[in-house]
Backbone bond lengths (Angstrom), bond angles and torsions (degrees), N, CA, C in turn:
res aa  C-N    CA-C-N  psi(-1)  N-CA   C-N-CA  omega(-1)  CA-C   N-CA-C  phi
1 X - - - 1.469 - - 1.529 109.78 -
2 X 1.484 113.14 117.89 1.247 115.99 166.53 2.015 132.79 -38.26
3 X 0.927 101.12 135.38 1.930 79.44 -177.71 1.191 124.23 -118.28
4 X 1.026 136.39 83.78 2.074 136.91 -161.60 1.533 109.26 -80.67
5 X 1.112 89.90 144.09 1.456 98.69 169.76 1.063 112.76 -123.78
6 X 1.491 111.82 123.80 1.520 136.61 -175.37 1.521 109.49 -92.02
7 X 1.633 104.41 119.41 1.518 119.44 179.24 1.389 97.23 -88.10
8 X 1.290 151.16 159.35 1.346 149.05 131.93 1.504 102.46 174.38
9 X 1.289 114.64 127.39 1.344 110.30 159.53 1.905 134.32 -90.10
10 X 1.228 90.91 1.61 1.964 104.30 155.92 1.561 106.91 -72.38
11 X 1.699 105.35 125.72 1.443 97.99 -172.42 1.431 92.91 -90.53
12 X 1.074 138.83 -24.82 1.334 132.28 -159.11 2.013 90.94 -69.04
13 X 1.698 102.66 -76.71 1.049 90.11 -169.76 1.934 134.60 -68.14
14 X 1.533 93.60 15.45 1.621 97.69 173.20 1.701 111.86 -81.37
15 X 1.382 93.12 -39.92 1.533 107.23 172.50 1.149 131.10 -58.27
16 X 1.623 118.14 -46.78 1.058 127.31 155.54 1.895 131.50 -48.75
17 X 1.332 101.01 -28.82 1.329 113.98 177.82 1.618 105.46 -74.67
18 X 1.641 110.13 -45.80 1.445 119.37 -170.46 2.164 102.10 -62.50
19 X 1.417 91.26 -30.64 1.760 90.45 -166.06 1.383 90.71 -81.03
20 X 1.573 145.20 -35.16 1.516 132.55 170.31 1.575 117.91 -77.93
21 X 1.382 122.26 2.25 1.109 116.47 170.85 2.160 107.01 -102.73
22 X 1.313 108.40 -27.15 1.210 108.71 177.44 1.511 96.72 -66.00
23 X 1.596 110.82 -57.67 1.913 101.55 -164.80 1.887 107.01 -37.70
24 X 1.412 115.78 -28.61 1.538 109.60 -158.01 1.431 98.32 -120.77
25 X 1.550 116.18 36.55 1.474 133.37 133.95 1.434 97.36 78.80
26 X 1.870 110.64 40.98 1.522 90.27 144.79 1.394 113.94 -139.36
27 X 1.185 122.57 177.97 1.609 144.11 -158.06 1.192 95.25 -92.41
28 X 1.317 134.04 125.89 1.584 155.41 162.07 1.598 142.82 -115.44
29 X 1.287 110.49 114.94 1.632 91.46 -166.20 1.527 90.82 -124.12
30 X 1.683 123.93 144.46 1.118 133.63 -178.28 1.361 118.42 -105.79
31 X 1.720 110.60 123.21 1.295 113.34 -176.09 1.990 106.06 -105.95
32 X 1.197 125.64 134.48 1.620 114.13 -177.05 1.420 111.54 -113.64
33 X 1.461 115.99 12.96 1.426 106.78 172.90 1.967 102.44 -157.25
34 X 1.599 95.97 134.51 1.642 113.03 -165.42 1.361 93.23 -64.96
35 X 1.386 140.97 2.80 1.674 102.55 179.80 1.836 97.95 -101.34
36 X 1.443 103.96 21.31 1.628 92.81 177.72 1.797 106.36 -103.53
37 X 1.470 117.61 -43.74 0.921 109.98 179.20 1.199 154.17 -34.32
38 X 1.261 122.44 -53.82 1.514 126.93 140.48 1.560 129.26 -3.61
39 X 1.229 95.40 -69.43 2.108 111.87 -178.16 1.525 86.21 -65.12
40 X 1.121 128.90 -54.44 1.742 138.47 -171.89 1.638 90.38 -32.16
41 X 1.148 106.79 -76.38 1.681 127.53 -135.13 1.799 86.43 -77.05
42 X 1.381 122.99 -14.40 1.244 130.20 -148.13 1.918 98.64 -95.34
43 X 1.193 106.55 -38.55 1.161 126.69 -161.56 1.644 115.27 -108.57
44 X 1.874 101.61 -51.41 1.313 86.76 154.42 2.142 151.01 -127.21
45 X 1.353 65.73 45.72 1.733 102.91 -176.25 1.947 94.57 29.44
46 X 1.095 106.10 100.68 1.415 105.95 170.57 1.653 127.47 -79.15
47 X 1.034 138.31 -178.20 1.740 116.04 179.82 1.517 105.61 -99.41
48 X 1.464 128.00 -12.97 1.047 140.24 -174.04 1.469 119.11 -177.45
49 X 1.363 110.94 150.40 1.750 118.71 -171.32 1.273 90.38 -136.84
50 X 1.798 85.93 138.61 1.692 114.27 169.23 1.261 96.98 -121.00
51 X 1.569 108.48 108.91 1.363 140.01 -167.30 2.008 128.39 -101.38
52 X 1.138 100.14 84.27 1.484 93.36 -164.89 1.581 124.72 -81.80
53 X 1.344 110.17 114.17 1.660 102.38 -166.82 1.756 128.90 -36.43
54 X 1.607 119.21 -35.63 1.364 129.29 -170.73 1.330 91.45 -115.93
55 X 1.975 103.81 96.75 2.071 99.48 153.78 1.910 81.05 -131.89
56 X 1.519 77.64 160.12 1.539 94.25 152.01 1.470 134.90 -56.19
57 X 1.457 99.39 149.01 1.580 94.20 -178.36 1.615 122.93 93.98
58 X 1.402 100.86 -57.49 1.556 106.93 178.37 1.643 100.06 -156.08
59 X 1.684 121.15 142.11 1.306 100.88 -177.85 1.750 103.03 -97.42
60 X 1.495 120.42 167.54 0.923 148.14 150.67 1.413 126.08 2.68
61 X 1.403 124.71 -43.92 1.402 148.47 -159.13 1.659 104.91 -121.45
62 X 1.267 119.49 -29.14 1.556 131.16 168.53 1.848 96.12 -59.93
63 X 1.392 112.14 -58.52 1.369 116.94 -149.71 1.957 98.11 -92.74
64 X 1.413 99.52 -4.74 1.544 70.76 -165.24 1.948 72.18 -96.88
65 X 1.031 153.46 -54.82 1.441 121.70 177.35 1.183 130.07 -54.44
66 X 1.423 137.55 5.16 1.402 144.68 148.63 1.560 99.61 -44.30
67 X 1.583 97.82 -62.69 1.600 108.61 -155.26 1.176 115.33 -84.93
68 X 1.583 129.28 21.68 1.123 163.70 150.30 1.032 135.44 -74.39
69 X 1.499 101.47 -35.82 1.822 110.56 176.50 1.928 100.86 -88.73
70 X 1.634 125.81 3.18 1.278 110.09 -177.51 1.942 108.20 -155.66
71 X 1.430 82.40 22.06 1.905 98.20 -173.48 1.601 103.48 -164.15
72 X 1.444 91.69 141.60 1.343 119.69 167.72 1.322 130.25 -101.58
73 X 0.912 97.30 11.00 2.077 124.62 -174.84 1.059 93.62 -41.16
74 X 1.723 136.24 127.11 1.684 117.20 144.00 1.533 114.64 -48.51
75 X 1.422 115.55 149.43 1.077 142.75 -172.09 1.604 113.63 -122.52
76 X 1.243 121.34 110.10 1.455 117.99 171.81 1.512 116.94 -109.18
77 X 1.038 102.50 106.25 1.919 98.82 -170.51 1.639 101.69 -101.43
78 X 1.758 81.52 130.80 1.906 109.09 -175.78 1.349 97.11 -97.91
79 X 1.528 125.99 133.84 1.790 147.71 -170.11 1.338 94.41 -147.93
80 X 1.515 98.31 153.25 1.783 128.98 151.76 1.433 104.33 -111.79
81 X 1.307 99.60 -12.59 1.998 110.27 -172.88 1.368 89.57 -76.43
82 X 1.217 149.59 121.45 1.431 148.39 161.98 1.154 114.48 -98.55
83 X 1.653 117.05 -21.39 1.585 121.46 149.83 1.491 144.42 -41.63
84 X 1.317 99.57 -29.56 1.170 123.63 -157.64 1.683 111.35 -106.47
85 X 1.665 103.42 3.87 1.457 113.38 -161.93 1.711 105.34 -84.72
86 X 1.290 116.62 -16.36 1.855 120.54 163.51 1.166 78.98 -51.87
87 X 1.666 125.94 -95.35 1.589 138.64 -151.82 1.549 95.65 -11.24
88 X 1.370 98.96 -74.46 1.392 106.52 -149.93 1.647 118.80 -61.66
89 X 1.326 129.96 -20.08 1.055 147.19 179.75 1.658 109.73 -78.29
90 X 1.448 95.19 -36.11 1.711 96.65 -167.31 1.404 126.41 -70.42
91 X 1.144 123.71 153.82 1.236 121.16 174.80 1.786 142.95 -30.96
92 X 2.036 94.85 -24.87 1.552 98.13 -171.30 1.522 88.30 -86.92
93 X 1.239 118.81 -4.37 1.669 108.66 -164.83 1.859 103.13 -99.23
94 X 1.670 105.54 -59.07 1.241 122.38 173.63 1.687 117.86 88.52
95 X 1.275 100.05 20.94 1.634 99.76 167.18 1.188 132.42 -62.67
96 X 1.046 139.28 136.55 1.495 125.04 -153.02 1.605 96.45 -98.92
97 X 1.529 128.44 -16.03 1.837 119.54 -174.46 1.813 80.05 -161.03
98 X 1.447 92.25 -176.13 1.427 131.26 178.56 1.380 125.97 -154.12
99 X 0.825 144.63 111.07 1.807 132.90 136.07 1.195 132.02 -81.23
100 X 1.281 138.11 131.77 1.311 151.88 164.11 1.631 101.18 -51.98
101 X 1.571 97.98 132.07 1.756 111.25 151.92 1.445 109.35 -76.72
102 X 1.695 144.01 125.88 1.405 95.44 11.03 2.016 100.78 -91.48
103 X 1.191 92.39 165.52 1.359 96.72 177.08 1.879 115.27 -130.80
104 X 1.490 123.44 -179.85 1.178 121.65 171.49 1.630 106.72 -121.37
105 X 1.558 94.03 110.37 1.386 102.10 176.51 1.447 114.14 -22.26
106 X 1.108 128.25 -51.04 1.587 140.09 -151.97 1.436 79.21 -76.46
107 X 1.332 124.82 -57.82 1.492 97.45 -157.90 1.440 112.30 -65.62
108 X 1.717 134.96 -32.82 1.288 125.51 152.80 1.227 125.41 -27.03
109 X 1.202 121.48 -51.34 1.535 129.84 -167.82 2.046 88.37 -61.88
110 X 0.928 115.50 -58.40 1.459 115.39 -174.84 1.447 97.93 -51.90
111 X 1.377 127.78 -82.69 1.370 110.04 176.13 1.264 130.57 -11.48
112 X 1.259 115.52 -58.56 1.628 127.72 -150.54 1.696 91.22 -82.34
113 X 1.481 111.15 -19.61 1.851 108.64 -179.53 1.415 98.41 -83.96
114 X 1.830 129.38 -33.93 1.216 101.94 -147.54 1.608 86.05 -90.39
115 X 1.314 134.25 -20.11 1.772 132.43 173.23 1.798 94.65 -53.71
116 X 0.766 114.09 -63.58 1.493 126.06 -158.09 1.604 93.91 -49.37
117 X 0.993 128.00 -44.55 1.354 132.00 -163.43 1.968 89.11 -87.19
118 X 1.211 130.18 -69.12 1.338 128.85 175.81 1.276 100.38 -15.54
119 X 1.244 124.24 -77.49 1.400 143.61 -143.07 1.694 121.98 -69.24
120 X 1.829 79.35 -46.71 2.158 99.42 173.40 1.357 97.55 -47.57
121 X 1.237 124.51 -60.29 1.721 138.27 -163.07 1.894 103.21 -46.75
122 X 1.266 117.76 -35.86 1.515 113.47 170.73 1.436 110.68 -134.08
123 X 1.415 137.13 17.42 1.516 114.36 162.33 1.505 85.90 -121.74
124 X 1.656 92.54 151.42 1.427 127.45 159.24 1.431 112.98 -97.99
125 X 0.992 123.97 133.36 2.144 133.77 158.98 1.258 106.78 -96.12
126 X 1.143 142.51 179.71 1.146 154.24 116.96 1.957 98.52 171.14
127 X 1.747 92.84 131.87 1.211 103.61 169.45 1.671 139.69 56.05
128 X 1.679 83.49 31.57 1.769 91.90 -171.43 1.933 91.81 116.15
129 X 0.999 113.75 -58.23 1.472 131.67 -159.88 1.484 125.81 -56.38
130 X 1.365 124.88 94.25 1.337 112.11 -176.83 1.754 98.53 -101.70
131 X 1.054 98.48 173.74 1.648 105.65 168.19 1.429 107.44 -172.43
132 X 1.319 112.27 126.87 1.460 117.65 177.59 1.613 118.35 -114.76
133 X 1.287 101.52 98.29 1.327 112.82 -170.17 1.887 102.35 -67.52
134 X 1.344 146.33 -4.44 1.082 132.75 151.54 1.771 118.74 -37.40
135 X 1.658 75.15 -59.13 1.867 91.44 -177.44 1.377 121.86 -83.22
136 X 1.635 109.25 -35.36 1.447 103.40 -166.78 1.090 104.25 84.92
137 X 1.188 119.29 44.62 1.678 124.87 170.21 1.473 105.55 -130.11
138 X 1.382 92.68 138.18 1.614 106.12 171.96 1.648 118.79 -139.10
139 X 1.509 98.99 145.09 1.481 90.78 172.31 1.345 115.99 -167.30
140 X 1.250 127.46 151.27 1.647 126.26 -154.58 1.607 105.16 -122.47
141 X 1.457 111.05 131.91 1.767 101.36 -163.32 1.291 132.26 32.45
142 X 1.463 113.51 38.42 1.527 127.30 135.07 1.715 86.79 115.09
143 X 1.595 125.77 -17.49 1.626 130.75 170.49 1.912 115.27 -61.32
144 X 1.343 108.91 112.06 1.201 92.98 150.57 1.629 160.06 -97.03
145 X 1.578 108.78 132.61 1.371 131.43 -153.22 1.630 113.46 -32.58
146 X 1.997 105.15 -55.98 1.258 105.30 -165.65 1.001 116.38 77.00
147 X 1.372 147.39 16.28 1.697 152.07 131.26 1.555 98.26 1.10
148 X 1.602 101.24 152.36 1.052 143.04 -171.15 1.793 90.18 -113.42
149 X 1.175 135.65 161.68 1.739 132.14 -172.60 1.437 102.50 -78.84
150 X 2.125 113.15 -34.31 0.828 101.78 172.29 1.527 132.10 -93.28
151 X 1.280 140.45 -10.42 1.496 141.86 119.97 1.078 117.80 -11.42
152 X 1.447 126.30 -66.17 1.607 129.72 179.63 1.439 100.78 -70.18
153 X 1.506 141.46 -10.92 1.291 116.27 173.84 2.081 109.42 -97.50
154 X 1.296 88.51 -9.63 1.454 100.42 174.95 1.517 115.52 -84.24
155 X 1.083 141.28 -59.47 0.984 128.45 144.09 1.551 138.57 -54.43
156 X 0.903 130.26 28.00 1.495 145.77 171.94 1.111 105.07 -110.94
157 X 1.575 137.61 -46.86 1.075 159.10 -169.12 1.267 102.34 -65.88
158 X 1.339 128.73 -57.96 1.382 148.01 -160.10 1.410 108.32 -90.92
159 X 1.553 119.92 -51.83 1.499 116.40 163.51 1.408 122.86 -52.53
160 X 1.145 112.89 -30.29 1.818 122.37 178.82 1.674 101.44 -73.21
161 X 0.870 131.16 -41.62 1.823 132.00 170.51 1.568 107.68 -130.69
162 X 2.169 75.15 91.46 2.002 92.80 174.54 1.257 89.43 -70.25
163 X 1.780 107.80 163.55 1.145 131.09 157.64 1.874 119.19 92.05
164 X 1.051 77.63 -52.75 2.029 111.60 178.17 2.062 102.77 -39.12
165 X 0.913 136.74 75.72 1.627 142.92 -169.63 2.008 86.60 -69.76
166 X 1.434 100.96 122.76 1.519 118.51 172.35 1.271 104.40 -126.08
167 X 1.354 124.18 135.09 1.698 156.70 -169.93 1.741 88.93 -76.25
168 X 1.272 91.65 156.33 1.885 114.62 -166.50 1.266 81.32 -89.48
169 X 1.279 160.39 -18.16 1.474 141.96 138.47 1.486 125.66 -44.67
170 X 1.290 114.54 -57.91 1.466 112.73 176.88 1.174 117.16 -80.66
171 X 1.126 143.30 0.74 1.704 148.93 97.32 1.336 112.16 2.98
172 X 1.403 99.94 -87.89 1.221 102.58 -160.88 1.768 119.89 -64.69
173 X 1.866 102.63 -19.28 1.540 102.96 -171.34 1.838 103.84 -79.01
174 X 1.550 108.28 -0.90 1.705 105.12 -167.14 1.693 92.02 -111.61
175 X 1.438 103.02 -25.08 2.115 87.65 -177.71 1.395 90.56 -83.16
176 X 1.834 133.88 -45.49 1.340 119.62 -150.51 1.641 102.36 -93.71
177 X 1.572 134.92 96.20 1.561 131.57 -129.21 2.476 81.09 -104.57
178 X 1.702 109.21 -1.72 1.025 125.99 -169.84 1.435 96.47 -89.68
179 X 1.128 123.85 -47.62 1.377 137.10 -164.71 1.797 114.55 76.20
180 X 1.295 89.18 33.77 1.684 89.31 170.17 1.095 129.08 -53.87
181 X 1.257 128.08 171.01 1.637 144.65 -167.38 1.635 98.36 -88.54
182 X 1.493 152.81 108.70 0.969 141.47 -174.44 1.870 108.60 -161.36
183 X 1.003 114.63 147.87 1.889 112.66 -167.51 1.483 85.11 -82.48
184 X 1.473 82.34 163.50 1.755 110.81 165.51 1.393 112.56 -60.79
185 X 0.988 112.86 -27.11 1.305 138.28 -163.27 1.703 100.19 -71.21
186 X 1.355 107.47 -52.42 1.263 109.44 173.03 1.888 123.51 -42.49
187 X 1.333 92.28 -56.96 1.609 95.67 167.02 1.111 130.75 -58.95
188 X 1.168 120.83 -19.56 1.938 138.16 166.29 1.642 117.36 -66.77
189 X 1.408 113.06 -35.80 0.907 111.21 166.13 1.531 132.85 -89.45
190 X 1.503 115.39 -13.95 1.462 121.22 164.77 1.213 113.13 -72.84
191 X 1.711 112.83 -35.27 1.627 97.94 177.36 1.366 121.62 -74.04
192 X 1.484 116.40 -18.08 1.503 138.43 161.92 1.533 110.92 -35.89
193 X 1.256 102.90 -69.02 1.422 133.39 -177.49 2.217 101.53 -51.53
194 X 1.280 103.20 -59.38 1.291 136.28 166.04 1.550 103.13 -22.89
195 X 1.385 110.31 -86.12 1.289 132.73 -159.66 1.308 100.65 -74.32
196 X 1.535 132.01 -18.90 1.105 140.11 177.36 1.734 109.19 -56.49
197 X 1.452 96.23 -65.93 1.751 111.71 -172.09 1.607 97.66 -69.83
198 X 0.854 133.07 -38.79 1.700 129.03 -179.83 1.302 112.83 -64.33
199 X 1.723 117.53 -34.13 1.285 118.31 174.07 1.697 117.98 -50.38
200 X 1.520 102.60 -48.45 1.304 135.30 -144.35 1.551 95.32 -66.16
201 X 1.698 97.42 -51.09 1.760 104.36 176.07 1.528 119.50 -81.83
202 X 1.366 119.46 -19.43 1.566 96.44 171.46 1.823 83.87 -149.82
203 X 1.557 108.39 99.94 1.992 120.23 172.80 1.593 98.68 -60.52
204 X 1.557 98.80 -31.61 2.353 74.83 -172.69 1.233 107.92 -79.54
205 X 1.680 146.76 -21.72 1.031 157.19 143.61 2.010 133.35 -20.18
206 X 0.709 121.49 76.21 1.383 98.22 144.32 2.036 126.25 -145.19
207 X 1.917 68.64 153.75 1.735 106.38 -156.20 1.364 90.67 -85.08
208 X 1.294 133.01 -63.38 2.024 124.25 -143.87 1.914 72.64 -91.13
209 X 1.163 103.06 153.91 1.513 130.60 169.20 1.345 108.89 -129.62
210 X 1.349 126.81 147.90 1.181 125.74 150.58 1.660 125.39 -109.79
211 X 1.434 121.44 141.83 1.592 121.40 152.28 1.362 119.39 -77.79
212 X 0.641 108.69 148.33 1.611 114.23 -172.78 1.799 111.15 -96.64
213 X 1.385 91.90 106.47 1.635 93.20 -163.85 1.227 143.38 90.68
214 X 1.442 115.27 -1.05 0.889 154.48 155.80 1.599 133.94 -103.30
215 X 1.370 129.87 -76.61 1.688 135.08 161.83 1.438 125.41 -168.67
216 X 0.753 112.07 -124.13 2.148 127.98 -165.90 1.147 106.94 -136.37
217 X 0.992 151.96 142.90 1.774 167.33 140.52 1.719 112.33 -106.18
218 X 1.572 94.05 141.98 1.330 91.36 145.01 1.574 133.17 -89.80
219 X 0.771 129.17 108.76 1.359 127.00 -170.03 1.886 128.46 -70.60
């Protein structure tokens, strides 16, 4: 189940958003003032934010480029400002949609499906772990990784089928897409490299496992 987090400090219409986003089966938690969001989005990486330009505390456009410099979250920013909708779209800001107040819940709910669907197609979650294979960006509790293309294709691989232990051959036949000539050895040292930068961002953590004699997991 998808999980949104609803910005707005109108309780009526936060609620209302949360009861049309539950009917169409997703999980919602409501935040009513911008100086919380951040630590929110930081800690519990939501799948998407409905972002309203005017809350207390901090506005709308402050927080959604905060959460920009360390997340790839879609972002849907809610306005009555209809002026202001370049801003919000543009690049220094990075919102991924908008709706105008007033709006029809239902048509949000469509929004928030057709991002959700955009987004599934190139980010991975799991366990702290985002990765956006558009960019080739990765990063674990809101830190970024700094992958190598082939790191980020090694762990992508492995985060997409937790558990699943794959041989330093079938490794190598899904990172090397050439089928080059290269040792086992080679793959030992990327996950080296791998487990290194993942350590770095979360030490009580670890994700890649190895069997011994066998391969790598995500764990």
């Amino acid at each position: 189940m998808s999980r949104i987090l609803i910005v707005e400090d109108e309780p009526k219409l936060a609620g209302l958003l949360r009861d049309y986003l539950a009917q169409a089966g997703f999980d919602s938690t409501i935040i009513d003032n911008g100086l919380e969001v951040v630590s929110y989005v930081r800690e519990q990486q939501p799948d998407l934010v409905l972002l309203d330009l005017m809350l207390p505390g901090r506005d709308g456009m402050e927080v959604c480029k905060e959460i920009r410099t360390f997340s790839n979250v879609p972002i849907i920013m809610v306005t009555a400002r209809v002026e202001e909708i370049d801003r919000l779209l543009g690049l220094e800001l990075g919102a991924d949609d908008y709706v105008c107040k007033p709006f029809s819940p239902r048509e949000v709910v469509a929004r928030v499906k057709a991002l959700l669907r955009r987004a599934g197609s190139t980010i991975t979650r799991a366990k702290g772990l985002l990765l956006d294979k558009a960019r080739y960006k990765a990063s674990l509790n809101g830190v970024d990784l700094n992958l190598t293309a082939v790191e980020f294709k090694l762990l992508d691989f492995l985060a997409a089928n937790p558990g699943r232990i794959y041989s330093r051959d079938q490794l190598m036949d899904k990172i090397y897409s050439d089928h080059r000539i290269v040792s086992d050895r080679t793959i030992d040292s990327h996950i080296k490299k791998l487990r290194k930068k993942l350590t770095a961002a979360a030490p009580a953590e670890e994700l890649v496992g190895s069997v011994y004699g066998v391969g790598y997991k995500f764990i």
